[in-house]
N, C-alpha and C positions, 0 to 999 in steps of 0.2 A: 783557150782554157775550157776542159770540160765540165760535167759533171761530176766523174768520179777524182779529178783533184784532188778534193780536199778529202783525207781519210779518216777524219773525226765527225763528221755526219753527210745524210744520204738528204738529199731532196725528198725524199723523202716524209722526212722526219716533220719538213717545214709543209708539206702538203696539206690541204684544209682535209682531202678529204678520206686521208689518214689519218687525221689524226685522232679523229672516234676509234679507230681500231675495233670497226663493226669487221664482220669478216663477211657479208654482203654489201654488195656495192649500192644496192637501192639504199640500205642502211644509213650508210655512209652519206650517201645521199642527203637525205629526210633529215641527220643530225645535222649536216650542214645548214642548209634551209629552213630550220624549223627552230626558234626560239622559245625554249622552253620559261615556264613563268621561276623566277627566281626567289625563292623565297629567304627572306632574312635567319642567321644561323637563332637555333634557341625558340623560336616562334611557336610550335604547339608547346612548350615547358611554360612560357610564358603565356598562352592563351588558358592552360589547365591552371595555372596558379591563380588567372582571375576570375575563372569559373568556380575553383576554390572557393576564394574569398567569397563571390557573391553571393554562393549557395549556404555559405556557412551564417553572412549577414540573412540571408530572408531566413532560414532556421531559425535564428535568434529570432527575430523579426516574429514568426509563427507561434514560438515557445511565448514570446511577451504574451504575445494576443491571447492564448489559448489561458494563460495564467493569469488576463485580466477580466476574462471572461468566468473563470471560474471562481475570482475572488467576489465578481459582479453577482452570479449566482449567488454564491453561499451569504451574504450581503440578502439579497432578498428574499432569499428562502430564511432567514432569521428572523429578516421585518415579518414578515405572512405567519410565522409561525407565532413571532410575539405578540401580531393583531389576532390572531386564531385562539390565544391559549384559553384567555378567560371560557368564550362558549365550547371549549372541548373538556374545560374542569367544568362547566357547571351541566353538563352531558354526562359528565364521570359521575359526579355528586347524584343528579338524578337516576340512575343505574342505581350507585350505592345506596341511596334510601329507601328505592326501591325494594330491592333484597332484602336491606335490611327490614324493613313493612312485611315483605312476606315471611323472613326468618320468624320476625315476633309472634306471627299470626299461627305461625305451623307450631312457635312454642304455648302458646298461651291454648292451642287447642290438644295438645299434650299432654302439658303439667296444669290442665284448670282445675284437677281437684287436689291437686298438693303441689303448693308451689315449692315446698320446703325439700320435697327431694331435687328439683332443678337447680336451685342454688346450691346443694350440697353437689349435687354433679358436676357446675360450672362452675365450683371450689376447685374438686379432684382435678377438674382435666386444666384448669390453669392457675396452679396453687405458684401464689407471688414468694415462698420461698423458694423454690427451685429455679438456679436461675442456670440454662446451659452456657457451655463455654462460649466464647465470642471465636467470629471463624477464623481460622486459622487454613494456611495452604497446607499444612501437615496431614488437616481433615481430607486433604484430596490424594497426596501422595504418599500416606500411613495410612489408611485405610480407615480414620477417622480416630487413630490412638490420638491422643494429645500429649504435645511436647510436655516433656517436661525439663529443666534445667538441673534436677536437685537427685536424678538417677532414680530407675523403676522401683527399687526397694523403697525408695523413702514416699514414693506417690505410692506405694503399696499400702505401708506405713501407715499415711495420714489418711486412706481411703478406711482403712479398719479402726480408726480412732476418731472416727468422727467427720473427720475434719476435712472430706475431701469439695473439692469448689461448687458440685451440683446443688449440695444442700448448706454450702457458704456456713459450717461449723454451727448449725441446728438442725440437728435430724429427727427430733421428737418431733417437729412442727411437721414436718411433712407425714401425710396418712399413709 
């Protein structure tokens, strides 16, 4: 019996060092002799997925820190500011009486032969019937017109009759 017998395969086929189907014979060689390391299917899919997780755990892990650190700040930047308030009002207060000591002094050396024109001046310039509007956002994006609900005629209206809100329906009183 030979070789070529059987006509459904070659010895070929069953040859170690055919069967790399290197097309050098050194090749063929080397993959014989040489055991490559075998790695289990899926391994880097399942090595990224636990790189995943862990990266995403110390993240969290980071974000907590970083967020109890910052509630830790604002915590004592409250207490410092709560022990700090009193000597930065009575720092404010000293400033303000200040001023105010010299305001009096530049008035009283102003008006020291008639005090009665200063009061009628600090009449004018802050007469308690004029009272302006309260602020409104319309002041910023109308150009300072004030809403009205009741349509421009009738704020027209109550401004010629008296009656509009500056002088709160007594207009004699004002100078």
């Amino acid at each position: 019996m030979s070789v070529h017998d059987n006509i459904f395969h070659t010895y070929k086929d069953h040859n170690p060092f055919w069967r790399a189907k290197a097309p050098n014979y050194l090749q063929r060689r080397h993959d014989l002799f040489y055991t490559s390391i075998r790695r289990p299917p899926g391994l880097y899919s399942k090595a990224s997925w636990v790189l995943i997780v862990f990266t995403t755990l110390y993240g969290l892990h980071v974000l907590k820190r970083t967020r109890k650190r910052k509630e830790r700040w604002y915590m004592v930047n409250n207490e410092f500011t709560r022990k700090a308030l009193p000597f930065l009002q009575a720092i404010e207060d000293r400033r303000f009486l200040a001023m105010e000591q010299r305001k009096n002094w530049m008035l009283d050396a102003l008006f020291k032969d008639n005090r009665e024109e200063y009061l009628a001046l600090s009449r004018l310039f802050n007469d308690p019937t004029v009272w302006p509007e309260p602020f409104d956002r319309t002041s910023i994006y109308m150009c300072g017109i004030p809403k009205t609900y009741k349509g421009p005629l009738r704020g027209n209206l109550n401004y010629i009759l008296g009656n509009d809100s500056y002088v709160k329906g007594n207009p004699s009183a004002h100078y």
